[in-house]
N, C-alpha and C positions, 0 to 999 in steps of 0.2 A: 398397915404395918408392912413393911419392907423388904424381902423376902432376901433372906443371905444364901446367893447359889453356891458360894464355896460351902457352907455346914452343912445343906441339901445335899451336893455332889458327895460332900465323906461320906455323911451317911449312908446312903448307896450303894456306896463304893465298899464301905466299909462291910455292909450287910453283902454283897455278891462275893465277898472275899470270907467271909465267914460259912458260905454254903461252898467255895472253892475248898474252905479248908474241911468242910463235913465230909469231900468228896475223895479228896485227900486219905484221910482217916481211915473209912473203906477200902482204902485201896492200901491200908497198912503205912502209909506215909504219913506217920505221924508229927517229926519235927519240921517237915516242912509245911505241914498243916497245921502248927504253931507259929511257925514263921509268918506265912501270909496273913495271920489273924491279928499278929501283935502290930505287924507294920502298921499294917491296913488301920485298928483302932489308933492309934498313934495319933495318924494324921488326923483324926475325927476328936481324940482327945485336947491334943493341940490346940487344934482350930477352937474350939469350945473356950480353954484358958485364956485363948491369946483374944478374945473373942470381948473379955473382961480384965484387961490388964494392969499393973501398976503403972508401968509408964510405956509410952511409945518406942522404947528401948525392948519392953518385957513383951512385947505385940511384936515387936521385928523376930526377936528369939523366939518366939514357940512356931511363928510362921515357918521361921527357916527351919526348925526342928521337921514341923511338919511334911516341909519340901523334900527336906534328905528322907523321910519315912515313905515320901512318892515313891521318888527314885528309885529304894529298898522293895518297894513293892512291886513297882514294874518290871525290875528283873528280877523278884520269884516268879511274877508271871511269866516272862520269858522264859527261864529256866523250865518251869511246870510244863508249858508248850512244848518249847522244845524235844524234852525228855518225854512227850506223849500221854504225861499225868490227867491234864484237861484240851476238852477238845479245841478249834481253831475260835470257834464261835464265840466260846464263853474268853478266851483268852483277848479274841476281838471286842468282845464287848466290854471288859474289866480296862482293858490296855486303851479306850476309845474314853472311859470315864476320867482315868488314871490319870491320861495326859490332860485332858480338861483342866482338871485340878490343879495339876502342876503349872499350867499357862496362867491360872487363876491366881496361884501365888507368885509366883514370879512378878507378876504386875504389882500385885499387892506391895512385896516386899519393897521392888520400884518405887514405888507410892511412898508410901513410908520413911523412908530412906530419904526421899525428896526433900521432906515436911522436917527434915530434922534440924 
């Protein structure tokens, strides 16, 4: 079987952003440790719909959805960095998945779009 590295990287991604937001939480930042959790699943939930779609129109739209909930995520990470909430590392290594994903749909979308 075939291993799908975009729904591998959400998950991931999704799961290191869900302990960003436990981190969050502790530190009394609450809605921003709702923020980071709702993006972050998005893109995971997305990918999953888009993953079984009606039509190749309903696969382009959850992709892009998913792509704008990147985007959304990467700068609460930068934000979170910035402002000193999470350290450089973890910021490095979330921002280092992040963009993967993003390069992953982008092409995807490309793709898709091609085939129309």
């Amino acid at each position: 079987m075939k291993k799908d590295k975009l729904a591998e990287l959400s998950l991931i991604f999704t799961n290191m952003c869900i302990e960003i937001s436990n981190e969050l939480k502790l530190k009394k930042e609450i809605s921003f440790a709702d923020q980071i959790k709702r993006s972050s699943s998005s893109i995971c939930a997305n990918l999953a719909e888009g993953s079984h779609p009606q039509s190749r129109l309903d696969m382009i739209s959850k992709f892009e959805i998913a792509l704008k909930e990147a985007f959304e995520s990467d700068r609460w990470l930068q934000i979170f960095y910035n402002s000193k909430l999470i350290s450089e590392n973890t910021f490095n290594d979330a921002n280092k998945i992040c963009t993967k994903i993003r390069i992953l749909l982008i092409a995807s979308i490309k793709t898709l779009k091609s085939k129309l």
